[in-house]
LOFISE-104142 format. One record per residue (C-alpha): x, z, y; residue number from 1. Coordinates in Angstrom, 2 decimals. Example, Ala and Ser with C-alpha at 12.3 -4.5 7.8 and 13.67 -1.06 7.14 Angstrom:
BEGIN
u  w  v  n
12.30  7.80  -4.50  1
13.67  7.14  -1.06  2
# end
This chain:
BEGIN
u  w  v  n
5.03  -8.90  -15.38  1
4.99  -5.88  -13.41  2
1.46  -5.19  -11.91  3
1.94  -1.83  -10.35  4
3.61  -0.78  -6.60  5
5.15  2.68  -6.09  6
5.14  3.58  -2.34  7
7.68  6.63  -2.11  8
7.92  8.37  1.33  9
10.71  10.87  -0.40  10
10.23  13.32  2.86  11
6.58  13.09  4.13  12
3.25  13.07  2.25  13
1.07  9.93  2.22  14
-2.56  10.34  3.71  15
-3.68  6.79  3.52  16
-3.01  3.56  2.37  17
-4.62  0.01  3.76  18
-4.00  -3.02  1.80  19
-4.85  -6.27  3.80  20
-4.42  -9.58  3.31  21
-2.52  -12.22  5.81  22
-6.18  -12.51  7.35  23
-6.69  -8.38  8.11  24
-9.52  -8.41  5.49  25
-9.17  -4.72  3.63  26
-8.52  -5.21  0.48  27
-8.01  -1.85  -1.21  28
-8.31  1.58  0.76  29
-7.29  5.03  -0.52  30
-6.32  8.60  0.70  31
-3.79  10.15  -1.09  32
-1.75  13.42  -0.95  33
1.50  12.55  -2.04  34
4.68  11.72  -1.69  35
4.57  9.08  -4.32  36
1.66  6.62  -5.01  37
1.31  3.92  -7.57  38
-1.35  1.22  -7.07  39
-2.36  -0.85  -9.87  40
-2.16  -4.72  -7.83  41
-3.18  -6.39  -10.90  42
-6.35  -7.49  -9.24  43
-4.64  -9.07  -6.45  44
-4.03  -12.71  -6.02  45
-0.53  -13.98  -5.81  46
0.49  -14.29  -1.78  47
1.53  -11.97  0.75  48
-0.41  -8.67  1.88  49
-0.05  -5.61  4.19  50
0.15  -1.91  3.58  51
-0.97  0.01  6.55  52
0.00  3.63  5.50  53
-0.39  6.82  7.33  54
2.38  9.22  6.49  55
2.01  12.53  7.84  56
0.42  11.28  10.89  57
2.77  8.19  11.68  58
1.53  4.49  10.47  59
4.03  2.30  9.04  60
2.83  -1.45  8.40  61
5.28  -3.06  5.77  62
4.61  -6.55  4.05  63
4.96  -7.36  0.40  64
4.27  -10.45  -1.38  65
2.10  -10.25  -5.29  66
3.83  -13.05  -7.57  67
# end
């Protein structure tokens, strides 16, 4: 079972990451200077969450779900 995500923006550098769960509690909240991040989820429930990221000064909400 695979308990890490890799975010990769390819072009622009990450700044921040938000992970919230369906109920907008933060979860886990990082900066980062990277084009690439891996998070270790492992202490996540199963269910669905949101990553609020801030990529060179645009957010981006996407949605994934922890098995």
């Amino acid at each position: 079972m695979n308990h890490r995500l890799l975010i990769d923006s390819k072009t622009s550098e990450i700044e921040a990451i938000e992970i919230c769960d369906v109920y907008g509690r933060s979860i886990v909240k990082m900066e980062s200077h990277s084009k690439n991040v891996e998070l270790d989820v492992s202490n996540l429930n199963s269910g669905v969450y949101w990553i609020h990221m801030n990529i060179s000064g645009d957010n981006s909400t996407q949605r994934f779900v922890k098995k």
